[in-house]
N, C-alpha and C positions, 0 to 999 in steps of 0.2 A: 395422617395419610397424605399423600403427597398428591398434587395437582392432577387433576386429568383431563383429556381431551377431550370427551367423548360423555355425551349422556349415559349414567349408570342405569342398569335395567334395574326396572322394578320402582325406580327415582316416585313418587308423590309426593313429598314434603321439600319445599327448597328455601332457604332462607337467603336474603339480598340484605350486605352488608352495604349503606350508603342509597339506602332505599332511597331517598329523598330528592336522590339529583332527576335532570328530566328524563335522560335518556335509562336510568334503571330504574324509576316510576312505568315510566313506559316498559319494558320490557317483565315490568309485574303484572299489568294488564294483561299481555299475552300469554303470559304462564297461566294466569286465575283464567282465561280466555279455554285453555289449554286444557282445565282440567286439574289442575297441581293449587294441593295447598299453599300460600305464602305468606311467609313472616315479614318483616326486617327492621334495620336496626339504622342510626342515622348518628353521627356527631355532637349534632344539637338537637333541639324543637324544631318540626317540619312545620314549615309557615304554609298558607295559602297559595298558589293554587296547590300544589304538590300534595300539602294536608286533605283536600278536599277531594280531590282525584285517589287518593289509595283508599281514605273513607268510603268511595264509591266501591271500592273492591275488599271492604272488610278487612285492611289492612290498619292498622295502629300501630307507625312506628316506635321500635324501643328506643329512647333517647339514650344517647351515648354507645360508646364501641366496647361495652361491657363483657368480661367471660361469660357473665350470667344468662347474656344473651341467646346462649347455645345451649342453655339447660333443656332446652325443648329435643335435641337431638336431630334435629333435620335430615333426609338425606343425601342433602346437598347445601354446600354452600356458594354463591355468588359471590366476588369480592370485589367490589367498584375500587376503582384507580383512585378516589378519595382517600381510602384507607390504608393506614401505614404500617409494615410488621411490628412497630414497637407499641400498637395499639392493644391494650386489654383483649378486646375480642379475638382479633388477628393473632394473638401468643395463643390463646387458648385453642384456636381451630390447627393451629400448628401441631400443639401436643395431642391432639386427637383425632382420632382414627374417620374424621368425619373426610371425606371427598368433597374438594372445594376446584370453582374454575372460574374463569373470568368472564365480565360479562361477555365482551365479542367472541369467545369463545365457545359461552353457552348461545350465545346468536348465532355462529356458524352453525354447528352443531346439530341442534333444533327446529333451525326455521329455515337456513338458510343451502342446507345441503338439497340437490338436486331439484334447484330454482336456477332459472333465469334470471340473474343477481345483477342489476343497475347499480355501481357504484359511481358514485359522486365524489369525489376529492379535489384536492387546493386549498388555497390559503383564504381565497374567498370563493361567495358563493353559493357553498355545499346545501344552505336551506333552503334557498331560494330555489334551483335547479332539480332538487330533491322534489321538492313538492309538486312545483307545475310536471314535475316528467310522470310522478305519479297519478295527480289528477286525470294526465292525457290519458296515461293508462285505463283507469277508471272510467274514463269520458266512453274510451272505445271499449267499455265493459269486459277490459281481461282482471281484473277482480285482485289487484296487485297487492302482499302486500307491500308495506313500508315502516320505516325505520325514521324519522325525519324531527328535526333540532326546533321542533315549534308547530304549534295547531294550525293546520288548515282549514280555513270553511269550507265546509261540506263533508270534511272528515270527523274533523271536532275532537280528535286524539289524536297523538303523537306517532301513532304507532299501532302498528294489528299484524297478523299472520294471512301471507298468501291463499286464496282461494284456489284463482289464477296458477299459469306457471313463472311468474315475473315478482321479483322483490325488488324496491326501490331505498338505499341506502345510503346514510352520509359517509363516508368513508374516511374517518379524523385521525390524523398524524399523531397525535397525543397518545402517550404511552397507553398501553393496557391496564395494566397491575402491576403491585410494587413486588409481585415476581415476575413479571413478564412487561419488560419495557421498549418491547418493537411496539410500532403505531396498530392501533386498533385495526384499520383495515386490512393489516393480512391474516384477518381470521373471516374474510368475507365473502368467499370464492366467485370473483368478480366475471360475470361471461361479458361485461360491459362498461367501460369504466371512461367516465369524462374528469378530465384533467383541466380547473378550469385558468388556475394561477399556481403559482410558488415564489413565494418570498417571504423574508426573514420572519417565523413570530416564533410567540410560544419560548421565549429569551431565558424560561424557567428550565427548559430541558435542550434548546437544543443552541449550539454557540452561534450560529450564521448562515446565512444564508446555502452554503455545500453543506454543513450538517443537516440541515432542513430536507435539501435534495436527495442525501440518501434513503431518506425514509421510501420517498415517492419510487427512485430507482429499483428500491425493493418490493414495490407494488406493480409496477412493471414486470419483475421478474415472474409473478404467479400469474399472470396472465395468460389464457390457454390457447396455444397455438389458435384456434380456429374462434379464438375472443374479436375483440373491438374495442380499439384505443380512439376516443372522440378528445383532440388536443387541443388545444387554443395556441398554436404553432407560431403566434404573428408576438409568444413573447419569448426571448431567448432562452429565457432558465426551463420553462416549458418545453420546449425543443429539444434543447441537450436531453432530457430523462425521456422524453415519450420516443428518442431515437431509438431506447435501449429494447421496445417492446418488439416481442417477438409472436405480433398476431397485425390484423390490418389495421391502418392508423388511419384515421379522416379527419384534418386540419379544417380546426374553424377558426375564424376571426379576419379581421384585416386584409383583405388579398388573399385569403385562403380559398382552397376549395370550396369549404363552405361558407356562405358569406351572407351579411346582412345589413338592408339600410333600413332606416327609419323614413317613413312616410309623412306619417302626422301624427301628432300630438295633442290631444283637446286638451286644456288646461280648465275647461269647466268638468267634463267626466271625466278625466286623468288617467286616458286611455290613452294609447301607442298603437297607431298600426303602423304595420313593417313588415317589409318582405326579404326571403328568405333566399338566399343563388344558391346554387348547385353548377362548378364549374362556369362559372359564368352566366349563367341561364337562370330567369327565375324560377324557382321551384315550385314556393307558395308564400300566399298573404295571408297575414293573422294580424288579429287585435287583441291586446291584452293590458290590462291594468296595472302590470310591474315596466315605471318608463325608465328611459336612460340609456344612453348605450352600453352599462355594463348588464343592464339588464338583458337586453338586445341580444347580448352577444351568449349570455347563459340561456337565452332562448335558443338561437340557433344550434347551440349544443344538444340542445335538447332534441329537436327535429332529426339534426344529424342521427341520432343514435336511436332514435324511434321509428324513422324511416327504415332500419337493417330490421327492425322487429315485425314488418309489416305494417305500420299505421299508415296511411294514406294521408296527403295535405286538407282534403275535405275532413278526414278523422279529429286530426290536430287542429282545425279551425274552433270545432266546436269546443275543443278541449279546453283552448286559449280565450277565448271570448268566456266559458261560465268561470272561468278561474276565480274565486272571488280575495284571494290573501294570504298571508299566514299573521298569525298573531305576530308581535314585536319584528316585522320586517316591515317598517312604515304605513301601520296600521295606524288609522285615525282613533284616537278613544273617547273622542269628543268633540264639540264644535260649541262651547256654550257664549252665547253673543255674536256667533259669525266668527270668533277665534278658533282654529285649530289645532286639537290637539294630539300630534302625532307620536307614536312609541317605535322605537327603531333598536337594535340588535349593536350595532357597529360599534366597535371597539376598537379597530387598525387602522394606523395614518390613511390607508387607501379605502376601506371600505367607507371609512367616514368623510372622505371628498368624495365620492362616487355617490353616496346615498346624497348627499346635500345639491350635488350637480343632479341629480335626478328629482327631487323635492323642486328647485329653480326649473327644472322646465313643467314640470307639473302642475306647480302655482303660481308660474307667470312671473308679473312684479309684484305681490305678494311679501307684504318685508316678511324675513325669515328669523326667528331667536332659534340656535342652535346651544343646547344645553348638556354639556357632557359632563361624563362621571368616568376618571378614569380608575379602571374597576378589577379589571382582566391584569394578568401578569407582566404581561410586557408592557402595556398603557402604562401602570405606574410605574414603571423605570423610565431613567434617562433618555435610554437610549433611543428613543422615538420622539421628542421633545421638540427637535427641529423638524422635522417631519411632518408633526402636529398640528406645527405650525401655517403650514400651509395647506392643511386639510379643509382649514373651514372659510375658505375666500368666497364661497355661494352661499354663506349667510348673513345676512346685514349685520346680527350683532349675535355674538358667542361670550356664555358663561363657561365657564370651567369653576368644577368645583374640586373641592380638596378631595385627592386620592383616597382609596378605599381601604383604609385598614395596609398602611403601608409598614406597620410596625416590623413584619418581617424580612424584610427589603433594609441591608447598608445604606445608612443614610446618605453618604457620597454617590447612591445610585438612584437616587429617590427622581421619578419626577417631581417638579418644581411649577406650582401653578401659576404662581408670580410670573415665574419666567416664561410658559408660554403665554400667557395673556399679554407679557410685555413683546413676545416677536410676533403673536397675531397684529397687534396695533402697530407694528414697523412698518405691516405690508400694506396698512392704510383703512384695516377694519376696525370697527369697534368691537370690546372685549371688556371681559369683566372677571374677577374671583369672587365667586359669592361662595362662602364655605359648604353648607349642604344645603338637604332636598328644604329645609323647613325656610331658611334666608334667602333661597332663591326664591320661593313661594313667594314669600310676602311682596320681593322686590318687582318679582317679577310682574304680580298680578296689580300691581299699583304704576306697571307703566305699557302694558301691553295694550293695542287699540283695537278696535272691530277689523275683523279680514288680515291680522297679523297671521303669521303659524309657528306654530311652537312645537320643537320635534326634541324629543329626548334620547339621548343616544347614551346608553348605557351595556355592559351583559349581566346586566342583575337587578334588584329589586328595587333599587335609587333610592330604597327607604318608602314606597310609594305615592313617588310626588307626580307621578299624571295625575292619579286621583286626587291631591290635596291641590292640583290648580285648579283642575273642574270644578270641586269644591268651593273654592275660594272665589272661583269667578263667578260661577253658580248665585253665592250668595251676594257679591258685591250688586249682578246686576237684580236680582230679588228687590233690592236698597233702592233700586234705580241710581 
């Protein structure tokens, strides 16, 4: 049977091919939430936390993309953008009469029709902006739900269905399915869409920076007249695509309409207060525990776009002040000795200076080990290599470890860890290649001193070396 749009009546049993990623773990929760039996089926062995979150829902994924998989007859299948047609399972849902859709699609669909749709998109960002806009929502009890790339405190899941009339959504450029390879978000029907950056990634599917742009331009285009484009206009590539929008646009950043400065900074609570212009005027002041000016500026995005929904500056104070995080967006996972030990998200030349310039005002003079794992598709290629390179000038001293599994990647396209550890040290940092999580361990934890911070920047598992330093530290100082 051939793809469809539209939830099938009658639908109770749904199977999710690629159960294991976070965003269709989460979107299992909401079905079993829902009502609906779920299966699903995964690649490989689904490791922790992911294992342990679908066990909460009585899920036991099937290992591998089996035909066998579908002997249950489900009716419906999900088909995550992991999975390839020349997959076992995927040939077998082909030849059969089973109704199969994708995820954004069963999220439009489902959860997403006739809400008040918050979407979030750009090249960074999207978690971070995702989540506090949701909290605020929450704060001012519109009961929202959300869709969002990482656990927040106080939600403690990725992901739930609207109460509320308001969904809160990442909005990712990344193809759909390997039958559907427009970006996920125009299956989102956005009444609200913050625009936060656009530049080059994702080198796996899209060639540059104008192929990149059309994606967004197409996100533009579904936007409903009587919508709201929140743009970050103070950067040109931004500019050119949120021109094309044909609802009202409110420019945040830089001299923009909407605008924001930073007040203070406590580097012992690691709180930011900042106030927020409207046309030149101040609007309002909040405190919140994500610092930095890129942070800043995905705050004000925020406001901007919560302010057209009714929240009041008193609303969003309180919102901002309990905000307490999101997992792997420079969440602490330990302090053992007075060292720190931070877990962080960042994978792009830019997000990875931005998090480290925000780390540097947060802990002061505080020396910084910046420890990355290039992981993500574009990090181990080339072509971000120089770029890399000056990403990590607000850390004292940077490891780089050997790319992740680059066996499928031209070797002439390979990043090269040699090479940038040797242009980080041009620029007059210290730097290092220690190959993986186990050689940085050992080295690491035999030269780190009390009050260092140690921040790991990866978008995967690193093989789990936050916990193997806290470990390691743990028992060094045990030893005394």
């Amino acid at each position: 049977m051939p793809e469809v749009q539209g939830l099938p009546e009658a639908t109770k049993s749904i199977h999710i091919m690629g159960v294991g990623g976070t965003a269709m773990a989460a979107l299992a929760g909401m079905l079993v939430d829902a009502g609906y039996m779920v299966t699903g089926s995964d690649g490989n062995k689904v490791y922790p936390p992911m294992s342990d979150y679908l066990s909460t829902l009585n899920i036991t994924p099937m290992e591998g993309f089996k035909a066998e998989n579908l002997d249950h007859r489900p009716d419906l299948v999900v088909v995550g953008n992991v999975v390839r047609a020349s997959y076992a399972e995927a040939a077998a849902l082909n030849d059969s009469d089973i109704p199969y859709m994708s995820f954004p699609s069963l999220l439009g669909a489902r959860f997403l029709e006739g809400k008040r749709n918050l979407v979030v998109a750009g090249t960074h960002g999207k978690t971070t902006t995702s989540a506090i806009a949701a909290w605020l929502l929450e704060h001012a009890n519109k009961q929202p739900g959300f869709l969002i790339g990482g656990v927040v405190a106080g939600f403690e899941r990725t992901a739930r269905a609207a109460k509320g009339e308001h969904f809160v959504i990442e909005g990712d450029e990344y193809d759909t399915a390997h039958f559907d390879k427009g970006p996920k978000f125009l299956h989102y029907r956005p009444t609200t869409t913050i625009l936060t950056s656009i530049e080059f990634d994702h080198a796996d599917i899209y060639r540059d920076l104008d192929h990149c742009s059309l994606s967004f331009q197409k996100l533009m285009a579904i936007m409903p007249t009587d919508g709201l484009l929140v743009a970050r206009t103070d950067h040109s590539a931004v500019a050119k695509v949120a021109a094309e929008a044909n609802c009202e646009l409110r420019r945040y950043g830089k001299d923009q309409a909407w605008d924001g400065h930073i007040e203070d900074i406590d580097t012992q609570s690691g709180t930011m207060t900042f106030t927020v212009t409207r046309d030149g005027k101040a609007w309002g002041r909040f405190e919140s525990m994500m610092v930095g000016e890129h942070n800043l500026y995905n705050q004000v995005a925020i406001v901007a776009a919560l302010e057209r929904e009714g929240l009041s500056p008193q609303a969003m104070a309180g919102g901002f002040s309990s905000f307490r995080g999101i997992r792997r967006r420079q969440e602490i996972r330990g302090e053992p000795g007075g060292i720190t030990v931070i877990d962080d998200f960042a994978h792009h030349p830019t997000a990875v200076r931005v998090t480290l310039q925000a780390l540097r005002l947060r802990f002061g003079g505080r020396r910084i080990w910046a420890i990355f794992e290039p992981r993500s598709n574009s990090s181990r290629r080339r072509i971000f290599q120089d770029a890399f390179a000056e990403s990590f000038d607000a850390a004292d001293i940077t490891v780089i470890a050997n790319p992740y599994d680059a066996s499928g990647i031209p070797e002439d396209e390979r990043m090269s860890p040699t090479a940038l550890v040797n242009g980080i040290r041009k620029r007059g940092n210290e730097a290092f290649n220690w190959p993986n999580a186990d050689a940085i361990c050992q080295r690491l934890t035999a030269n780190v001193q009390p009050e260092d911070v140690i921040v790991i920047l990866s978008n995967g598992s690193f093989d789990g070396i936050h916990a193997k330093i806290i470990t390691t530290l743990e028992a060094r100082l045990s030893r005394g």
